[in-house]
C-alpha positions as CSV (number, residue, x, y, z in Angstrom):
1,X,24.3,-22.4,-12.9
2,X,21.2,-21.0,-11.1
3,X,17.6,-21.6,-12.8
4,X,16.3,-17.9,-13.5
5,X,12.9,-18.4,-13.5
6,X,11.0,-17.2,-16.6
7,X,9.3,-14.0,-17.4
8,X,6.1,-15.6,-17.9
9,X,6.4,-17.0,-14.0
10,X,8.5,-14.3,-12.7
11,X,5.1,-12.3,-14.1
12,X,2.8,-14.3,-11.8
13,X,4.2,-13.3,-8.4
14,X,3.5,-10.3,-6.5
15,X,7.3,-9.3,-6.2
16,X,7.8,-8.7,-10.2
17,X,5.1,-5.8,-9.1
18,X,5.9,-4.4,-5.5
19,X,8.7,-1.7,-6.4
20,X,6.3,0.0,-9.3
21,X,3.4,-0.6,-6.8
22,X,5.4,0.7,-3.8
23,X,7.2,4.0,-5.3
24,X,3.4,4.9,-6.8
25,X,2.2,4.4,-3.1
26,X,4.9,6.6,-2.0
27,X,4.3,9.0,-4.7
28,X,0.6,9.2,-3.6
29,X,1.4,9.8,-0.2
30,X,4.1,12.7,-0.7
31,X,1.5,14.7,-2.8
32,X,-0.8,14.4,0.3
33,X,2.2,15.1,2.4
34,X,3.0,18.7,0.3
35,X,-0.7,19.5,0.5
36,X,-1.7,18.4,3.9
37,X,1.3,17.6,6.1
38,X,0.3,20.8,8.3
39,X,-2.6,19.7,9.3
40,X,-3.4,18.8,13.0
41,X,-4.6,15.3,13.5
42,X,-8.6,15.4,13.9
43,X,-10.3,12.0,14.4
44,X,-13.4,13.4,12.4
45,X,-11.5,14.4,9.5
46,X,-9.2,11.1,9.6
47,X,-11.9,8.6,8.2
48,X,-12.3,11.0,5.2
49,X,-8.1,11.0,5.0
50,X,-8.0,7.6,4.9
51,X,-10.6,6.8,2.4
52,X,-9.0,9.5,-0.2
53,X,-5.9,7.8,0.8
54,X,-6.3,4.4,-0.2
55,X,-8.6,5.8,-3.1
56,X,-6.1,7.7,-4.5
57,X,-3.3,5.0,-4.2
58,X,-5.5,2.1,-5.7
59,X,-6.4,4.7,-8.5
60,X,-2.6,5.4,-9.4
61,X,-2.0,1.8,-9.2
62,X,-4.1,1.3,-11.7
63,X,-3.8,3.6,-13.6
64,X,0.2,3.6,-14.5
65,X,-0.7,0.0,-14.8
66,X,1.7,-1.2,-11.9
67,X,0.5,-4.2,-11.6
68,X,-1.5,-6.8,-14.1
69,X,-4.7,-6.3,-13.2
70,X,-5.5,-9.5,-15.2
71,X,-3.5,-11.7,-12.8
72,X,-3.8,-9.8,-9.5
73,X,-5.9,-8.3,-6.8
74,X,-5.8,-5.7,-4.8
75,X,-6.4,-4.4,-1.2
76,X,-5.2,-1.3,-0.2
77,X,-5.3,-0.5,3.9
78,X,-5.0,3.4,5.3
79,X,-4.4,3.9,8.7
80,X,-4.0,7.0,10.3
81,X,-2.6,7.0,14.4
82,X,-2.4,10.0,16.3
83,X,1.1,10.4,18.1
84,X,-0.3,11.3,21.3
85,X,-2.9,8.2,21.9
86,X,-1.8,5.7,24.4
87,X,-0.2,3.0,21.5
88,X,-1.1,1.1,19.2
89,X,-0.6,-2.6,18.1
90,X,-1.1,-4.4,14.8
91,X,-1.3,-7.8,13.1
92,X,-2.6,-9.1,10.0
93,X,-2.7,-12.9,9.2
94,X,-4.0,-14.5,5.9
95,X,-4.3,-17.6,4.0
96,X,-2.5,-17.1,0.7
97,X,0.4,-18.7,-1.9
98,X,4.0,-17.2,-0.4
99,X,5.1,-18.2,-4.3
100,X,2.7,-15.6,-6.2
101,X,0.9,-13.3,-3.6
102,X,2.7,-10.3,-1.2
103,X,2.1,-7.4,0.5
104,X,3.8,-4.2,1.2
105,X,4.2,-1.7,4.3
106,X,4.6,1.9,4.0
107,X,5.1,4.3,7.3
108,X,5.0,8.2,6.7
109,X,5.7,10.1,9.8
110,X,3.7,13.7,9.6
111,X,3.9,16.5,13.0
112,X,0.9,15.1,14.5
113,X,0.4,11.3,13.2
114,X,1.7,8.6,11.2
115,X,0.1,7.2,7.7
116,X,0.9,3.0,7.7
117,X,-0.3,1.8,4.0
118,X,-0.6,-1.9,4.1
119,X,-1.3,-3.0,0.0
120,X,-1.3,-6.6,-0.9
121,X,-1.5,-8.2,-4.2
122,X,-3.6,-11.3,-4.3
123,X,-2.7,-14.0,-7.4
124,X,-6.0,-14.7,-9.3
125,X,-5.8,-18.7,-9.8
């Protein structure tokens, strides 16, 4: 017989979270996609993209109560790459607890750029 870990600790790890946290994410990012997938990548107007981006997602999260805000942190990334720059490489490292904390990765593919949504959810000890 395999131990099922409780609801109470099943409750304290990022994973009990990411699906709700990832299909809002997702969600976020189509509405954007309906009302702005035409658009032409412009580096000026990108910052402002990203910002209402990751705004928006955190927002959502919160408010359809994804994830227990009581137990958790969050960090939301938005980045925005223009398909024709050179390339593009990425790496993120940190110190956390692989039993509670996670993270998860989101790449949308638009006519001119790709979205990559990095959130992680951070266990508050």
């Amino acid at each position: 017989m395999v131990d099922q870990p409780s609801l109470y600790k099943q409750k304290r790890q990022f994973s009990y979270y990411s699906k709700n946290v990832e299909q809002t994410a997702k969600n976020v990012i189509s509405i954007y996609k309906k009302d702005n997938g035409d658009q032409e990548y412009e580096p000026l107007k990108a910052q402002d993209w990203t910002k209402k981006l990751a705004t928006d997602i955190t927002r959502e999260i919160q408010n359809k109560k994804c994830l227990d805000e009581t137990k958790f942190k969050l960090k939301v990334d938005v980045m925005i790459l223009d398909k024709d720059s050179v390339g593009f490489h990425m790496s993120s490292s940190c110190l956390w607890d692989n039993e509670a904390d996670g993270n998860i990765s989101i790449q949308e593919d638009f006519e001119s750029y790709y979205i990559i949504v990095s959130i992680f959810g951070f266990f508050r000890h």
